[in-house]
N, C-alpha and C positions, 0 to 999 in steps of 0.2 A: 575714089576707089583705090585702094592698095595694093599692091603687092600680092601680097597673100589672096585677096580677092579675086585678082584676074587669073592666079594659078587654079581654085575654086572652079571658073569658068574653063578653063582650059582641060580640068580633067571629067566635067563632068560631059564634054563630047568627046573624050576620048575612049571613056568607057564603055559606048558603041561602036568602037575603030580598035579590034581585038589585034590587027596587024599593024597598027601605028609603032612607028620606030624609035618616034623623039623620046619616046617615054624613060628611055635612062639616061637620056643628057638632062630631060626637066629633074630628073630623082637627083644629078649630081647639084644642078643647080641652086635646089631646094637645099641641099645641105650647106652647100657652100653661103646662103643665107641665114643662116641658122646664128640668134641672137645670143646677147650675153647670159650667163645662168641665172642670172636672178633679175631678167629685162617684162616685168609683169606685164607691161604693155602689147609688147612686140610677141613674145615669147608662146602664150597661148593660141593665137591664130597659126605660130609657125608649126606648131604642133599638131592644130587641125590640118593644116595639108599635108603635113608628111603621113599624118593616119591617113587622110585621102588617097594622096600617092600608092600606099600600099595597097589599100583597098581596090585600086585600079590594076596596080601591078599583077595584084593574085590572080585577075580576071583575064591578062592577057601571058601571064603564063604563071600557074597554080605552084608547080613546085619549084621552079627555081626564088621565087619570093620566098616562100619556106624555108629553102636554105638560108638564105637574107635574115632571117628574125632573128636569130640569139643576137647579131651585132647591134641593131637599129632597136634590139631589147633594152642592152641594157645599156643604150645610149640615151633612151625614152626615163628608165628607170632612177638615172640619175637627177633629172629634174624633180626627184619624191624628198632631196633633201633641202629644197628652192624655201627661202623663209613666207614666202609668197603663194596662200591656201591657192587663187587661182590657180598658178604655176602648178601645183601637186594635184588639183581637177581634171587639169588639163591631161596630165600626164597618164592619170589613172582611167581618162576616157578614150586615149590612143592607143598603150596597151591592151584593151578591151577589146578596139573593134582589132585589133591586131589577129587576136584569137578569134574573134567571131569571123574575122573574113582570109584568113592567111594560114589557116590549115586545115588543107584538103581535102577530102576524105580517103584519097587513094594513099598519102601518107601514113592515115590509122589502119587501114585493113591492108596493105602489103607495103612497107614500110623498107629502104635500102638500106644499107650499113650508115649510109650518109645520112636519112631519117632517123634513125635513131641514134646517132648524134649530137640531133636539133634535138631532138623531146632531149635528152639529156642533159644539153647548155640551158633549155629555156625553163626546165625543173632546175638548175642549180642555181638559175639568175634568179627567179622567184621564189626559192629556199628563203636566198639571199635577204630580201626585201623584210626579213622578219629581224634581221640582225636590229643592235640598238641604234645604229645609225638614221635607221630609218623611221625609228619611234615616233614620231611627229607627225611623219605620215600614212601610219597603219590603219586608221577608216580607209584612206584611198587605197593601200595595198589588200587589203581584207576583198574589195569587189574584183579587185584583177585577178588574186587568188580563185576566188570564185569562177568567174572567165577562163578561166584556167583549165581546173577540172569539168565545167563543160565543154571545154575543146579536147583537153585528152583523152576524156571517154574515159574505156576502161583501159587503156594505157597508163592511167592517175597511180593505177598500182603495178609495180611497188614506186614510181618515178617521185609520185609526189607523197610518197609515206612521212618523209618528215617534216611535210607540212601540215598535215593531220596532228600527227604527235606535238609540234609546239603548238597549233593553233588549240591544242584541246587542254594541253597545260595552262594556256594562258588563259581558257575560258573557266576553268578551273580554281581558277583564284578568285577570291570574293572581291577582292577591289578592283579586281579589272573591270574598264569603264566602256568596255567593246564588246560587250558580249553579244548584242545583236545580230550588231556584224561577226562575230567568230560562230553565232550559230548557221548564220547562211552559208560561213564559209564550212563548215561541214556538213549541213544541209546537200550541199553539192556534192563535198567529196561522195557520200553516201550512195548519194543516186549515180554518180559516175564509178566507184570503185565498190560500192556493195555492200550491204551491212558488216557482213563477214567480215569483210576485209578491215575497214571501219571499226571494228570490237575488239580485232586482233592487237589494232594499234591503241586504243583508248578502252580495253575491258571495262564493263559497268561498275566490278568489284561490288557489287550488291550478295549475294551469294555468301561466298566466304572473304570477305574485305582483307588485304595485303595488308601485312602493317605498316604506316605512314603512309598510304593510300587511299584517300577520301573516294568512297559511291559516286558514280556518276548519276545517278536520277537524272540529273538532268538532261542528259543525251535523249531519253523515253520518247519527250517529245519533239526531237528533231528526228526521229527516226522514222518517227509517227507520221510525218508529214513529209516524208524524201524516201521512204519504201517504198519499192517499184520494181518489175520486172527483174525476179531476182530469186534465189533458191528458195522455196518453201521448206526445205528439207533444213534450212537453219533454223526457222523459227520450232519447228519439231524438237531438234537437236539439242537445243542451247535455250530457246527462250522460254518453251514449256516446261522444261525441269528447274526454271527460273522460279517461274511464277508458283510450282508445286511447292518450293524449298520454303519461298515467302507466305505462301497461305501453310502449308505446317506449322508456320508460329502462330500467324492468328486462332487458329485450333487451340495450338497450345497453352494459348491462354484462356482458355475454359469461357465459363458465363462472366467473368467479371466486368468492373466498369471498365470500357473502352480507351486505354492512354490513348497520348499522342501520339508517343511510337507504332499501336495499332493501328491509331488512323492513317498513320503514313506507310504501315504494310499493305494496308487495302488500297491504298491511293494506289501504289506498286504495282501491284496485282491486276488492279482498272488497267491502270498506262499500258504494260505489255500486252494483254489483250486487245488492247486497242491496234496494237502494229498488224494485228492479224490480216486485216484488208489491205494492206499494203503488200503483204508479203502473200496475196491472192492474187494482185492484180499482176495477170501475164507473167505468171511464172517459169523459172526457167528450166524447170524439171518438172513439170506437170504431169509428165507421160511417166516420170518415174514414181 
């Protein structure tokens, strides 16, 4: 048994011992074991208990861990440039539970001077994570991204606006080879910050198209599928004088044979109708 194993045991009965004390002399000790940067062996278990560590911490007191995060952030985040894929798994799965278990909800709904803060170091570290530095490991930065905006909520806006904006530039590009992952990762912002907000930052430009600014279509169906509990009064506003603007040209083009361009007005026209059920389900202006 190792090391890291008996710490595994050690915290998983402490995490019904909400008044145990040891608990920030094992968090020092755990650091002070902490391996070399690029030690594949060693490195990925020590990773697992420092995510355990916190996991426990949060439980035995919620916001001072919270405060804790931006450092032990982007302490985690450095291991995303380890030449060693385990190493940058690992990392990407500690970050994760970090958000999934280390912010509170009394932080999102009434929030100190010192709360907000934290969401602002821990949106600049994860900005960060898009620089080219960390190119190598952007699949794993893409799901912590993601983690992300389901821990902010609607906090995501404006904190994590410019991760929306490069993640949708980059999904934007035709050779980009991530685009799975960049659709989850706005998948989330969506359902965390709101189409609105989400359109504001990545406009469709389908409409009247910007010049040097390529149509997003492709957004349609990510919107399709992360619309939820959210203004009705947008898709009124902005998506049905969409859909009018694009079925005016197919009209326009009388009885003739059907281009492709036509066919892809009608596809258009499908897609946004389609958001309709989304932008029904539990709306947030119903009454209005």
């Amino acid at each position: 048994m190792t090391a890291f194993e008996v710490f595994e045991i050690i915290f998983a009965g402490m995490a019904d011992d909400f008044s145990s004390a040891k608990l920030p002399r094992l968090m020092e000790v755990i650091s002070e074991l902490r391996p070399s940067q690029n030690d594949s062996q060693l490195l990925p278990p020590w990773i697992a208990v420092l995510s355990r560590a916190y996991d426990v911490s949060s439980q035995v007191d919620p916001e001072e861990t919270f405060q804790k995060l931006p450092e032990v952030f982007d302490l985690v985040a450095g291991f995303f440039t380890a030449s060693s894929h385990n190493i940058r798994v690992s990392a990407a799965e500690c970050l994760i539970s970090f958000m999934a278990n280390c912010v509170p909800g009394s932080v999102l709904l009434e929030p100190s001077v010192y709360d907000e803060k934290v969401f602002e170091k821990l949106a600049k570290a994860a900005t960060n994570l898009l620089s080219v530095k960390y190119q190598s490991a952007w699949m794993e930065v893409f799901r912590v991204l993601a983690a992300l905006f389901d821990s902010f909520k609607w906090r995501s806006d404006p904190l994590l606006a410019d991760i929306v904006k490069t993640v949708g530039e980059l999904r934007g590009n035709g050779s980009f080879a991530g685009k799975k992952e960049a659709d989850e990762v706005l998948g989330r912002a969506i359902a965390a910050m709101g189409p609105q907000n989400v359109l504001n930052i990545l406009p469709l430009n389908l409409a009247k198209p910007q010049a040097g600014q390529a149509g997003r279509a492709w957004l349609l169906p990510i919107l399709r599928d992360f619309v939820g509990n959210t203004n009705l009064a947008h898709f009124r506003s902005e998506l049905v004088p969409l859909s009018e603007n694009i079925f005016g040209r197919i009209l326009s083009h009388g009885d003739g044979e059907k281009t492709m361009e036509l066919k892809i007005f009608e596809t258009l026209v499908q897609q946004i109708w389609a958001l309709l059920p989304g932008y029904c389900d539990l709306p947030l202006d119903l009454t209005e």
